[in-house]
N, C-alpha and C positions, 0 to 999 in steps of 0.2 A: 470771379475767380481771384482768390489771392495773389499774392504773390510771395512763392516763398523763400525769399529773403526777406521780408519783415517778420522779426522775430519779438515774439509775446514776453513780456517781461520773465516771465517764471521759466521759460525754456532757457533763455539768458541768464539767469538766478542758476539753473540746473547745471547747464553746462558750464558756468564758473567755476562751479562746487568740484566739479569732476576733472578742472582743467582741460577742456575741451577746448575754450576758447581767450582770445587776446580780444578783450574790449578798451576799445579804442574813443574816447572822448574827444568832441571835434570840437567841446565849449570853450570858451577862452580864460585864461589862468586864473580870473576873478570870481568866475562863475565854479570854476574847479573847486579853489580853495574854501569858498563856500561852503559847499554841498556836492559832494561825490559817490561813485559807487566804489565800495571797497574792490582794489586792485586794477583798476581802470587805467590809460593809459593818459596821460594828454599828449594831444596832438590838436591845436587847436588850426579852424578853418582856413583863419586869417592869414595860416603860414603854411598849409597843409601841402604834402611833400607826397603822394601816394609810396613812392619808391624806399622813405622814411622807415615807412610801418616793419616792426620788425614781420620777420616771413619765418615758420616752422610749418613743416608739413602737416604735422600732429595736433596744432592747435588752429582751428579755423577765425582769422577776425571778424570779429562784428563793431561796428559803429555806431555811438552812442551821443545823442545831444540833449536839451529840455526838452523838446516838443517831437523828436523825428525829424525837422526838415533838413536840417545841419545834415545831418548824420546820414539822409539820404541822399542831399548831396554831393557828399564825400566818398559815399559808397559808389555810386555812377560814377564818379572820377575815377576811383579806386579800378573799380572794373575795367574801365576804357584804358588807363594807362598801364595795367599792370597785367591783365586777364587773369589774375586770380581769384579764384572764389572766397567771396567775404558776404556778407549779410547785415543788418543795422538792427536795432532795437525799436521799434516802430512805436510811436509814443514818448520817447525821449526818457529820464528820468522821471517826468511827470506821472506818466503810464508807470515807470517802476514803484515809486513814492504809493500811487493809488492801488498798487495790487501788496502793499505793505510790506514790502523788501526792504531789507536794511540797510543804512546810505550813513555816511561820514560826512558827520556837516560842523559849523564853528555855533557856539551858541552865541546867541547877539548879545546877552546881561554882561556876559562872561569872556567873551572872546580865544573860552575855551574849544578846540576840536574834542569833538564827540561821537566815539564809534559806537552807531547802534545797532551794533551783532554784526556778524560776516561772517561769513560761510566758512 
């Protein structure tokens, strides 16, 4: 059985579009500036605050890192300290990048940021 707070890149992509949800970035500022998801938040692990996260009823958080573990870290914390309902992106940006979502990243030649589409 799944469990449903991991959420599938493209249901995350969806409800972006709609403003459903506040994605929440647990990576750390190097990793952010990098390569991100267009409108993502940081909030990275190292300093993570659950109490931080902005709170609207209308928009539910999800947590977002490279790989999922971050991000389900932060969501379990999330949960125990706050008992609000929040969910994560299971797979991390990686999972997002492979189902070919579009992400704002720095070009290396260039050192230019590069937005490739957003919702």
């Amino acid at each position: 059985m799944t469990d449903p707070r991991d959420l599938d890149p493209r249901t995350v992509f969806d409800a972006l579009k709609r403003g459903d949800v506040f994605l929440i970035d647990v990576r750390e500022p190097a990793e952010f500036a990098n390569q991100r998801i267009h409108g993502a938040l940081l909030h990275p692990l190292s300093t993570f605050d659950p109490r931080a996260i902005p709170a609207n009823p209308g928009r539910k958080i999800v947590f977002q890192c490279g790989s999922g573990k971050r991000s389900r870290m932060a969501l379990d914390r999330f949960l125990s300290e706050t008992g609000a309902e929040a969910a994560h992106l299971a797979g991390g940006i990686g999972a997002w990048k492979g189902a070919g979502l579009p992400c704002v990243s720095v070009n290396p030649a260039t050192g230019e940021v590069e937005d490739h589409g957003h919702y």
